[in-house]
LUMMAR-429270 format. One line per 5 residues: number of its first residue (from 1); for each residue z, x, y of N, C-alpha, C. Coordinates in steps of 0.05 Angstrom, whole numbers. Layout:
<bavexs>
NUM> Z,X,Y,Z,X,Y,Z,X,Y; ... .
</bavexs>
This chain:
<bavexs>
1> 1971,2534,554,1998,2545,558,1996,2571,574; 1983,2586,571,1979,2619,587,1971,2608,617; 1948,2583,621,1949,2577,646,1969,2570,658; 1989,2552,650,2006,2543,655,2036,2567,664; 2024,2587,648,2051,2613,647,2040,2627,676 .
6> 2011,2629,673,2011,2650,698,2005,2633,727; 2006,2602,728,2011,2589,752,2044,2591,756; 2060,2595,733,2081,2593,741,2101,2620,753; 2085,2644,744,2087,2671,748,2079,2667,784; 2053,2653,780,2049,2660,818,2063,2641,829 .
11> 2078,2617,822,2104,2601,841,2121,2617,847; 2126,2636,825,2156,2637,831,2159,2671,849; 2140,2680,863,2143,2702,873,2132,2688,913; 2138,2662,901,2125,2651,933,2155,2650,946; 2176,2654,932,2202,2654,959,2214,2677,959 .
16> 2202,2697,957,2215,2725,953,2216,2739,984; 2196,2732,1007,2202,2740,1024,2229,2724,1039; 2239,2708,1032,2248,2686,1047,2293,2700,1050; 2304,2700,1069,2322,2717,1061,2347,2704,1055; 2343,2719,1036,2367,2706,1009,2383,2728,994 .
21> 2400,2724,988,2424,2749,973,2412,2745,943; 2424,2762,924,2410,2757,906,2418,2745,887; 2432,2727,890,2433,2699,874,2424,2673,877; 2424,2682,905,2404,2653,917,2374,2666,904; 2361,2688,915,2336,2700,901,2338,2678,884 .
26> 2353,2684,856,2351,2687,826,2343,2657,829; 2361,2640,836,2354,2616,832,2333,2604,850; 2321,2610,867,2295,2607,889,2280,2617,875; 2280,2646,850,2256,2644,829,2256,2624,811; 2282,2622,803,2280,2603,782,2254,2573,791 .
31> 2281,2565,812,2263,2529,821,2233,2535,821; 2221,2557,832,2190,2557,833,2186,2554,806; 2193,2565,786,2198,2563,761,2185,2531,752; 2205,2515,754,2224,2497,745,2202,2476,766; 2187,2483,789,2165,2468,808,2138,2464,798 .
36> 2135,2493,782,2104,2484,769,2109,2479,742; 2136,2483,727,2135,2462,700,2136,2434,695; 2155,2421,715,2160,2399,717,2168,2392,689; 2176,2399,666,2190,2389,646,2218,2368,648; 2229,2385,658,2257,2362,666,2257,2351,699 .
41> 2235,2341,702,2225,2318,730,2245,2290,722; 2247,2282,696,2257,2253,697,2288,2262,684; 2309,2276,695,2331,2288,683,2345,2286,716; 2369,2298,721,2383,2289,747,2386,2295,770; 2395,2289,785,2373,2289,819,2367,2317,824 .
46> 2385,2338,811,2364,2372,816,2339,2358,821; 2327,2359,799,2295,2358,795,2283,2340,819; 2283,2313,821,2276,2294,836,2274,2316,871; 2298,2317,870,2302,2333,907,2289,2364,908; 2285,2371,877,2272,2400,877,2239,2395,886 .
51> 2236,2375,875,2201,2367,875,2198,2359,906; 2220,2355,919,2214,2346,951,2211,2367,962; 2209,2397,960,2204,2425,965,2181,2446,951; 2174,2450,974,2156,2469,968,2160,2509,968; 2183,2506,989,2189,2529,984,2227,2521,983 .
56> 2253,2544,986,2274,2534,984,2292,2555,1001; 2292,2541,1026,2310,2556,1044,2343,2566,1035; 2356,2576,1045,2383,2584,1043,2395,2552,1036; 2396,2536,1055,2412,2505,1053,2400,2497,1036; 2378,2502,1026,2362,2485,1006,2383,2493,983 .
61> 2388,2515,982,2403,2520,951,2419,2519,942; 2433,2518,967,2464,2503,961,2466,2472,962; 2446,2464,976,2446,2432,974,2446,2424,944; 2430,2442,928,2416,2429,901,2437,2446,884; 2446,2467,903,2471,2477,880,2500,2457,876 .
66> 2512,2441,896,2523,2428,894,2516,2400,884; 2486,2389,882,2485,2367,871,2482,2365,850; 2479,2394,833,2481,2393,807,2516,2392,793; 2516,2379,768,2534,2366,757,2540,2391,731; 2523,2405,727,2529,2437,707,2521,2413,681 .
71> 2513,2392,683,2509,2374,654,2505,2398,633; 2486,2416,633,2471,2430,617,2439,2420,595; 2437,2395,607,2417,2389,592,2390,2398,600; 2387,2420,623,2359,2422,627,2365,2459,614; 2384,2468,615,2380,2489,595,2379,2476,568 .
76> 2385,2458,551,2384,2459,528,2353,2449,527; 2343,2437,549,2312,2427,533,2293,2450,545; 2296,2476,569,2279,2493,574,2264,2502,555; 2235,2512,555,2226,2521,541,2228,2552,552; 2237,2560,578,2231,2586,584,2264,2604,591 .
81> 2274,2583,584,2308,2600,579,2319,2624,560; 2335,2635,571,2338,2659,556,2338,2657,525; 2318,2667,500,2312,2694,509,2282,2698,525; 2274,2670,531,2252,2680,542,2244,2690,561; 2224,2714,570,2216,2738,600,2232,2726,621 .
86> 2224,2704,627,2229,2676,645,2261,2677,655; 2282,2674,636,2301,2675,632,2313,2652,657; 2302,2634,652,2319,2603,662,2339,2595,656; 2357,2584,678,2386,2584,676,2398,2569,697; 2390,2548,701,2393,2534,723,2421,2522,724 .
91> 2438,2506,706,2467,2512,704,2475,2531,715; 2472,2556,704,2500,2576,706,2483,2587,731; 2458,2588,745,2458,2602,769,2469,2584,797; 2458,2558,786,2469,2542,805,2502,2542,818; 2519,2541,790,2550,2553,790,2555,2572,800 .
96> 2542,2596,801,2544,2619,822,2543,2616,840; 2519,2596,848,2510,2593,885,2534,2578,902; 2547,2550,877,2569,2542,880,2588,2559,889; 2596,2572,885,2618,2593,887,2616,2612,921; 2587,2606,928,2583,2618,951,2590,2602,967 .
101> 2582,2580,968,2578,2556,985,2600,2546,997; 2623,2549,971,2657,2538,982,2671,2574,1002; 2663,2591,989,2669,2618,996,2659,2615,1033; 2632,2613,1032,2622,2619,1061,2625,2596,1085; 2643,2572,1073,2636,2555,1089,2675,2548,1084 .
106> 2687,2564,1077,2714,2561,1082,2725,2562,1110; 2743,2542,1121,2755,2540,1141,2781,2554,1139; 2798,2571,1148,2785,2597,1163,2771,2613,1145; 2752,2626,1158,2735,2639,1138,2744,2664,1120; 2763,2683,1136,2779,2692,1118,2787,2687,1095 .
111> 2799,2669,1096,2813,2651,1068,2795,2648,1043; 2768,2651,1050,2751,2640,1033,2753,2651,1007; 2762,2680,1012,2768,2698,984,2781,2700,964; 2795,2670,975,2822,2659,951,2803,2648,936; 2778,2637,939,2753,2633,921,2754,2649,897 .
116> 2750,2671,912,2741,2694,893,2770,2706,873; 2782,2693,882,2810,2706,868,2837,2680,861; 2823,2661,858,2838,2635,849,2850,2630,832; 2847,2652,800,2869,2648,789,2896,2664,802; 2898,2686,808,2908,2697,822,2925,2678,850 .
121> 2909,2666,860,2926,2642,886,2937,2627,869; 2934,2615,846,2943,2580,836,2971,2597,829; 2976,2621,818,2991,2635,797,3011,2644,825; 3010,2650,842,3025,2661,865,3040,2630,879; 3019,2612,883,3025,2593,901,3049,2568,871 .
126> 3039,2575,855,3060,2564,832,3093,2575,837; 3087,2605,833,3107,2618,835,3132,2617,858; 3121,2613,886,3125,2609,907,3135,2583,913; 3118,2560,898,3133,2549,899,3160,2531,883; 3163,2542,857,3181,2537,848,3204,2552,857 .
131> 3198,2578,861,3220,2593,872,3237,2583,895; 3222,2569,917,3226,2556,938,3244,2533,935; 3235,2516,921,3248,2494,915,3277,2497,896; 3278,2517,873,3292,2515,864,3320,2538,879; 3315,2551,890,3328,2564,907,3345,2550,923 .
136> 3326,2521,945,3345,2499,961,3353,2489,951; 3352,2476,925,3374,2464,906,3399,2477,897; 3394,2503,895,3430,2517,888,3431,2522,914; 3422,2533,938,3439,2526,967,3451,2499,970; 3435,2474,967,3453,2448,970,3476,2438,952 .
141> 3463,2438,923,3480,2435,907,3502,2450,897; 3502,2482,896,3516,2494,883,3505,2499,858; 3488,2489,847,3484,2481,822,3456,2468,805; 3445,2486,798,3429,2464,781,3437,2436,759; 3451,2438,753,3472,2408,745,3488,2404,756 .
146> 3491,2369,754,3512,2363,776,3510,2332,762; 3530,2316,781,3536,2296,762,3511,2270,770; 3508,2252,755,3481,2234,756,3482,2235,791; 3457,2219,798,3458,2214,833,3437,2186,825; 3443,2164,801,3428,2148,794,3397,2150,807 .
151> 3383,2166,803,3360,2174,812,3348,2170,837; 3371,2181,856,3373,2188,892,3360,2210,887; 3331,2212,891,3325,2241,905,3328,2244,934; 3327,2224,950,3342,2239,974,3370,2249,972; 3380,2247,958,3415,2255,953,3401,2289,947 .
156> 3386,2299,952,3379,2326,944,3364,2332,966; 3348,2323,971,3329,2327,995,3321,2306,1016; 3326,2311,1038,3326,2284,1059,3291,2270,1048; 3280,2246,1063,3260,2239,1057,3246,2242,1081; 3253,2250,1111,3243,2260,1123,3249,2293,1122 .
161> 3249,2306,1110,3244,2339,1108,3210,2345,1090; 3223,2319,1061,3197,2319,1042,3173,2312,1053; 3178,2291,1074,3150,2272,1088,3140,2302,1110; 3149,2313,1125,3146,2331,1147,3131,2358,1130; 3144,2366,1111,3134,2397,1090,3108,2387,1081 .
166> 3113,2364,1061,3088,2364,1042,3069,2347,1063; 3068,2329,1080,3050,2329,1099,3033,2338,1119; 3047,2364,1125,3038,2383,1139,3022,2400,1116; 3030,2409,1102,3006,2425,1078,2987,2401,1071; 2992,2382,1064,2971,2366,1054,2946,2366,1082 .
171> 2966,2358,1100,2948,2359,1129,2929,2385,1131; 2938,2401,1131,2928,2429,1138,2897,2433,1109; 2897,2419,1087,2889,2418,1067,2858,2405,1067; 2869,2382,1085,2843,2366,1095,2833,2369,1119; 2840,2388,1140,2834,2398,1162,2814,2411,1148 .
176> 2824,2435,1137,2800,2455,1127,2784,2449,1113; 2787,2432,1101,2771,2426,1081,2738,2409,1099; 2753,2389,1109,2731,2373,1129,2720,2383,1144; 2731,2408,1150,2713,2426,1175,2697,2444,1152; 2699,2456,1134,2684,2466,1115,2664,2447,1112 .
181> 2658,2428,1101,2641,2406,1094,2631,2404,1117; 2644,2391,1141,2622,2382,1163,2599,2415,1174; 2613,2433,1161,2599,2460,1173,2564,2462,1153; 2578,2448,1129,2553,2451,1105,2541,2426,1110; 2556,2406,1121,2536,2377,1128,2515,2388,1142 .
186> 2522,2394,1167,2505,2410,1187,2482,2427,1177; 2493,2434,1157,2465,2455,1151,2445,2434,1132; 2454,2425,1128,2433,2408,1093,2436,2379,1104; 2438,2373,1122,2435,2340,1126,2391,2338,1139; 2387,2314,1126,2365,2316,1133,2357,2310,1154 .
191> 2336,2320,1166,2329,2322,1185,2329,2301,1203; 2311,2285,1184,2317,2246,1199,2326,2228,1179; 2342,2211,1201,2353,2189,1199,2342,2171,1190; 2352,2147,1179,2346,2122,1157,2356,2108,1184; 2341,2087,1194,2344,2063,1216,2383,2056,1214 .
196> 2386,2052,1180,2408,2048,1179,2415,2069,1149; 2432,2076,1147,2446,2095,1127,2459,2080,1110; 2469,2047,1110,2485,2039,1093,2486,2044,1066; 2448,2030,1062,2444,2033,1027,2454,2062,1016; 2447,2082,1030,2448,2109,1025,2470,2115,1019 .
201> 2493,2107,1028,2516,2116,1034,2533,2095,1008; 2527,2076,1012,2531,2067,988,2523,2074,964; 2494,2082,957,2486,2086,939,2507,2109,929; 2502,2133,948,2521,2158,944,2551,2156,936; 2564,2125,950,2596,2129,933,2598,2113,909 .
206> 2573,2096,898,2573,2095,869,2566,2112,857; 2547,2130,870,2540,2157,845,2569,2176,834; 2590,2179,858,2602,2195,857,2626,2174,846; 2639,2147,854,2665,2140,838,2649,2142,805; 2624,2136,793,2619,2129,775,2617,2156,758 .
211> 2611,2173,772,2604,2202,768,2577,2202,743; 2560,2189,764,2527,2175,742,2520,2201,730; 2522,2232,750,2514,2252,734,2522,2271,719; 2544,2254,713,2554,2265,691,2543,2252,660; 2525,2238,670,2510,2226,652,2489,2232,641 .
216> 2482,2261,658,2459,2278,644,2438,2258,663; 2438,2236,685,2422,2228,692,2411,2201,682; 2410,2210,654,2392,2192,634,2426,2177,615; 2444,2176,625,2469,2159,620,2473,2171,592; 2462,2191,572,2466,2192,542,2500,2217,545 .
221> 2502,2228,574,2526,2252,570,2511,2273,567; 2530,2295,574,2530,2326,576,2523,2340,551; 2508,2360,557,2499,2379,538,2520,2408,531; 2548,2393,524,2569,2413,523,2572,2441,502; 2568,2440,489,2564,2463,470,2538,2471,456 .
226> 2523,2447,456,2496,2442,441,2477,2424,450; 2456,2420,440,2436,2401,451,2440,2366,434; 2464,2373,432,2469,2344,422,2480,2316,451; 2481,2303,466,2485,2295,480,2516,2281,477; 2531,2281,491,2560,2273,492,2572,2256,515 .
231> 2582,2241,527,2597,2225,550,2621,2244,542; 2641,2257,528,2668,2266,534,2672,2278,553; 2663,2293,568,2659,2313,593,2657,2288,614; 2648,2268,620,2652,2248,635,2669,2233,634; 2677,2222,612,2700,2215,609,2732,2220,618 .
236> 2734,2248,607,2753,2262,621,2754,2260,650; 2738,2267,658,2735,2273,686,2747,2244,698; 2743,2217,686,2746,2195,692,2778,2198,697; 2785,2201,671,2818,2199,674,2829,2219,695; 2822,2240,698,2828,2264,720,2829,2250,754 .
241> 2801,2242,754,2807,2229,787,2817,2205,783; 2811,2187,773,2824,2158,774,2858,2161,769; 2868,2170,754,2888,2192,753,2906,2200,775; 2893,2211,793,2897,2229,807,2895,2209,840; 2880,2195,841,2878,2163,862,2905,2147,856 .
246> 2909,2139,829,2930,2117,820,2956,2135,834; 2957,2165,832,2981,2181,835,2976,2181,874; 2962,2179,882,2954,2179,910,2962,2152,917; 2953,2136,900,2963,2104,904,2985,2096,907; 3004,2116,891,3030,2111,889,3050,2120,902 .
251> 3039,2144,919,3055,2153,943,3052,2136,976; 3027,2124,965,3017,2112,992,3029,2082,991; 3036,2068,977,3051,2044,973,3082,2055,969; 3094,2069,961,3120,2075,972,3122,2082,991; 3106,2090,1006,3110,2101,1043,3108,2072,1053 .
256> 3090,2052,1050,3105,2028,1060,3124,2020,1054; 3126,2027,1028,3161,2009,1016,3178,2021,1038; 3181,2044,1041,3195,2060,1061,3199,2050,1091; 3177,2054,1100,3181,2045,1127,3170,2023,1133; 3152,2007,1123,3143,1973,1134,3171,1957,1123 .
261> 3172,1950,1100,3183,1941,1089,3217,1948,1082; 3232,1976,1091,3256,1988,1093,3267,1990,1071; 3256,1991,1044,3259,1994,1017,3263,2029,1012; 3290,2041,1007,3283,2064,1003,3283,2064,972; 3271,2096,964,3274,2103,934,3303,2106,931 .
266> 3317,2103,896,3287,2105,881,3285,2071,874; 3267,2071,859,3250,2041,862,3253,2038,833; 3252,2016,831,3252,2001,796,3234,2011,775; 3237,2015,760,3210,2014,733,3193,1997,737; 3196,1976,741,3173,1956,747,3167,1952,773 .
271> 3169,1971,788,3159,1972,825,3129,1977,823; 3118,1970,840,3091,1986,842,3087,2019,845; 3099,2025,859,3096,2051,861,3101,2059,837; 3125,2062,827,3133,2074,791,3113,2059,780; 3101,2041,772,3073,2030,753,3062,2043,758 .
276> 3035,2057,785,3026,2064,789,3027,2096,783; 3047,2103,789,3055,2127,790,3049,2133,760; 3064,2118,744,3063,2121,703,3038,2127,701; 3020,2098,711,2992,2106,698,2971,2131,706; 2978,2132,727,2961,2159,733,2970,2188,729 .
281> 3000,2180,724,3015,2212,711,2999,2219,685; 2998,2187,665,2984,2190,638,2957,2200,635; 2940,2188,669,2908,2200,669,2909,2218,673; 2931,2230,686,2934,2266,697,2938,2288,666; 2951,2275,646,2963,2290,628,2939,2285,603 .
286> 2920,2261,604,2900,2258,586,2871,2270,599; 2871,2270,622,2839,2279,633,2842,2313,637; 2858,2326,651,2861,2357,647,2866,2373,623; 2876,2356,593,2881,2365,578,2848,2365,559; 2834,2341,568,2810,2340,552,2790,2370,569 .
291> 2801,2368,591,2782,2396,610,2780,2412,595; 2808,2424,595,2820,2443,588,2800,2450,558; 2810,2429,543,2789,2441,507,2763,2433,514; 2749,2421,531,2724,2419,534,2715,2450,541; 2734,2466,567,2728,2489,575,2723,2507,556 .
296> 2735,2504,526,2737,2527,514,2708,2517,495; 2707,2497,499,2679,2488,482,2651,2493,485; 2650,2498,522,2623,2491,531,2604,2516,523; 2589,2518,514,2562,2541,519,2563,2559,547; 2576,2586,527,2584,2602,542,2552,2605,574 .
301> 2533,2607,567,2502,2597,590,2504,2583,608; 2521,2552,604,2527,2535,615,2537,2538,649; 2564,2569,638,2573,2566,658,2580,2594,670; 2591,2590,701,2598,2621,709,2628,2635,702; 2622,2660,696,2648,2666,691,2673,2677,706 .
306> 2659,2684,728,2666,2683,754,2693,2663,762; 2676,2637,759,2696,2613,756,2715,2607,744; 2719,2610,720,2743,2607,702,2770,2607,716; 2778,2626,721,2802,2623,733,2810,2606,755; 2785,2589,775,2787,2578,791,2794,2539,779 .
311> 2783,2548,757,2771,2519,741,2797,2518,723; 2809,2537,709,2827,2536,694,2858,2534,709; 2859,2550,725,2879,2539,749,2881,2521,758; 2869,2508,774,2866,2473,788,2869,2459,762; 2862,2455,734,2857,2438,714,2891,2447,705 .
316> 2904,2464,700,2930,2466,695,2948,2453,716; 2944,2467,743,2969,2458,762,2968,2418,762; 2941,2409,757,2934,2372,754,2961,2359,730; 2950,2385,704,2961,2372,686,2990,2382,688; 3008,2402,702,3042,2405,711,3043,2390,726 .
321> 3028,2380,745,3038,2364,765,3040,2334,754; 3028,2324,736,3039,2297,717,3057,2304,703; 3054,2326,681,3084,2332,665,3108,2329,674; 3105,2339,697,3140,2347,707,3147,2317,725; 3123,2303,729,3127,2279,750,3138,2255,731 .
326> 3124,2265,710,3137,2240,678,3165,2245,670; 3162,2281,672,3197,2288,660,3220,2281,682; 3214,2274,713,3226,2278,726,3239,2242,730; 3220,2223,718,3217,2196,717,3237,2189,695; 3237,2203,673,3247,2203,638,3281,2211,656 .
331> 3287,2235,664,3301,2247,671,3322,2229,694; 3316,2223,716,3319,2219,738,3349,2209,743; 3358,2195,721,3380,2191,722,3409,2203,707; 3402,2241,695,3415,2251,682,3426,2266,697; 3438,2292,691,3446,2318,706,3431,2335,713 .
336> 3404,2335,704,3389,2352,704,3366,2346,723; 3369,2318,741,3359,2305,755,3352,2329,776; 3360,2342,787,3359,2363,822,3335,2383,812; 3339,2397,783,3329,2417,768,3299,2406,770; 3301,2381,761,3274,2371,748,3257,2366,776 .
341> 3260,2351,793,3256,2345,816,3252,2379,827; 3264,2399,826,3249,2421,839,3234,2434,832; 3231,2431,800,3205,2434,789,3183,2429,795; 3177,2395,799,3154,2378,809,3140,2394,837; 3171,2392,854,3167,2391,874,3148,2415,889 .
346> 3154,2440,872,3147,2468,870,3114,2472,862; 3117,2445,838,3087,2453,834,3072,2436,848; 3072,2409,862,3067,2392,871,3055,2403,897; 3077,2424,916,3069,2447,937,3042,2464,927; 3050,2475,910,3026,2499,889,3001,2484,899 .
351> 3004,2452,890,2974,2442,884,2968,2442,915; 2981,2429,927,2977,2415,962,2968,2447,982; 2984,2475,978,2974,2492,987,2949,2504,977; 2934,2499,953,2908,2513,933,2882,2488,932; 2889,2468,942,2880,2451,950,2842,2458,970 .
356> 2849,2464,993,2827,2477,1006,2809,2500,993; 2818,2518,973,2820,2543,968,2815,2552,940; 2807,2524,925,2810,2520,894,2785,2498,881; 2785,2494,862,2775,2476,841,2761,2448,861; 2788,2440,877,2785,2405,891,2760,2414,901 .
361> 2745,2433,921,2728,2436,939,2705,2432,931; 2703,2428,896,2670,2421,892,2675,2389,897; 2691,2373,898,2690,2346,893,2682,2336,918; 2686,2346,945,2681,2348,975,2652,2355,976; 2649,2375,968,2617,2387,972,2599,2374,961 .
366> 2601,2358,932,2582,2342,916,2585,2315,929; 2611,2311,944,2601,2273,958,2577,2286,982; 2585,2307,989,2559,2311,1018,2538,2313,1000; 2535,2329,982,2506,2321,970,2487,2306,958; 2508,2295,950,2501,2263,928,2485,2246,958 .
371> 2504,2248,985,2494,2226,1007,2472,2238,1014; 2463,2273,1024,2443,2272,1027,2414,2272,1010; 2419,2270,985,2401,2258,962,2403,2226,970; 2417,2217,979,2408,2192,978,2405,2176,996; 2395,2193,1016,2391,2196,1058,2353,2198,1047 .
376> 2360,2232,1033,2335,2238,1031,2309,2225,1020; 2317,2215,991,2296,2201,976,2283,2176,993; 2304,2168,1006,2287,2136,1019,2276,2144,1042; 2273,2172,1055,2249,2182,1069,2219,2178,1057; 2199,2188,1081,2175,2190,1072,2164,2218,1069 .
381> 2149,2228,1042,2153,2253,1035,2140,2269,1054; 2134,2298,1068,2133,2308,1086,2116,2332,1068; 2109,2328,1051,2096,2353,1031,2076,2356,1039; 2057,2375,1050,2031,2376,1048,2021,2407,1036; 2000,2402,1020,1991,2427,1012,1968,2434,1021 .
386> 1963,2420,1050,1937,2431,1068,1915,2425,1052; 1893,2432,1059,1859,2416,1054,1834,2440,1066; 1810,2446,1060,1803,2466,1068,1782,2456,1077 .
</bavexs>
């Protein structure tokens, strides 16, 4: 064991010249760390893509900071985690580096500091936009009640004003966003190419619809408050995006009802769109609510605190933006129909403007890394530790 402590003492002072801020440092000591223990080698692709390095450039650490999943199971099985000298922490440093990675590679780069101040954006861009919405409703109506409009929301708002506003923010959402990502593709894509990329690429969008690492790797679940192993943390997450697709589903099949087909809203209970719409309002209001008490659950180590407000914001505006989309469905055909509908609509904005700037941006950054983990592994390893 002392051999073992003082080979690992001389790893981890081998990336100290290398230039790094000092969180990258922390965790570029750590991995040397974490290189000559090899304890959690058979745990989730961290380890695997850590062992493909010998030392860990700037892209190296955000590559491995975003492919980590925060599971927490390689802090709960460390032997050299706090309180020990060592003080390993590969979760919660990795989550820091996270935090850089969406920050420095934000499209415009200015902006990036709504990162750093996200509860703060979700809480303004909420505000903003309910105010907004509910404001053009007593300019049009007179009134926040008024008599039924059998659940005409264009009788309140044209459907080309709503398609032109919330398309253009949505647009603007995925502009920056894809230019952020292609900016971090660029840095962490590997070097060479696979003849063909399919497997890879495939491999990578089952890792990520399946979200395998949330599986701790080894499929048993997350190490959420303790070293007991759990799937609820995956789970949730399940209902949140699938959720959140079905609700994507359901705008995207009423835009044909709309214009292929000349079907305007509103649409039946039993339409597709309203089916669709129900079920993923319900994943929206069951998967952010399990976040939500998971958040208050997890091992305070686990995670950054930094984050919270970024994490707790995005996981609220998910779960108003189903609430008010269910009340507005329940509602739709009362007096209170205009009111309810500018509710949604207000927060629905909130989410579509915080969007680039919030929570969504790890889900972008971990599909680029998941692909180049799985570009990388079906290379041939390139390690050499020289010969004398």
């Amino acid at each position: 064991m002392q051999q073992l402590e003082a080979a690992i003492r001389d790893a981890a002072t081998l990336g100290q010249g290398l230039a790094l801020n000092n969180e990258e440092r922390e965790v570029d000591r750590m991995l040397q760390i974490c290189n000559a223990c090899r304890y959690c080698e058979g745990y989730c692709a961290v380890f695997p893509a850590m062992a493909r390095r010998l030392e860990f450039r700037k892209a190296d650490i955000h590559y491995l900071a975003n492919l980590c999943h925060n599971c927490g199971s390689c802090f709960q099985a460390c032997q050299y985690a706090p309180p020990h000298e060592f003080a390993v922490n590969i979760p919660q440093s990795l989550a820091k580096v996270r935090l850089q990675t969406y920050t420095e590679y934000a499209w415009p780069l200015a902006l990036g500091r709504f990162y750093q101040r996200a509860g703060t954006t979700v809480a303004l861009a909420l505000a903003g936009g309910l105010i907004l919405f509910l404001i053009a409703v007593l300019a049009i109506t007179g009134s926040l009640i008024h008599a039924p409009l059998a659940g005409n929301f264009y009788a309140i708002f044209p459907h080309n004003l709503l398609a032109g506003l919330f398309g253009a923010v949505f647009g603007w959402a995925m502009l920056s966003l894809g230019i952020g990502v292609r900016r971090f593709w660029r840095d962490v894509r590997p070097a060479e190419q696979l003849p063909s990329n399919t497997p890879a690429v495939t491999e990578a969008v089952q890792d990520a619809l399946s979200l395998k690492y949330l599986g701790g790797g080894h499929g048993e679940g997350c190490n959420d408050a303790d070293d007991r192993f759990t799937l609820t943390r995956r789970r949730f997450h399940h209902f949140t995006f699938y959720g959140f697709m079905l609700c994507f589903a359901a705008t995207s099949v009423a835009t044909l009802y709309h214009y292929v087909l000349h079907e305007e809203a509103p649409y039946a209970l039993t339409s597709l769109p309203v089916i669709l719409g129900t079920l993923g309002g319900f994943g929206l209001l069951i998967g952010p609510a399990g976040l939500f008490w998971l958040k208050r659950q997890r091992h305070p180590q686990h995670v950054d605190a930094a984050q919270k407000g970024m994490d707790m914001g995005f996981i609220a505006l998910l779960f108003l933006t189903s609430a008010s989309g269910l009340a507005l469905l329940a509602g739709r055909d009362g007096i209170w129909m205009a009111s309810l509908l500018a509710v949604h609509l207000g927060i629905v904005m909130a989410l579509f403007a915080t969007l680039p700037y919030g929570k969504f941006a790890h889900g972008i950054f971990r599909c680029a890394a998941l692909l180049k983990n799985a570009i990388e592994k079906r290379l041939p390893s390139r390690l050499s530790l020289g010969s004398d």
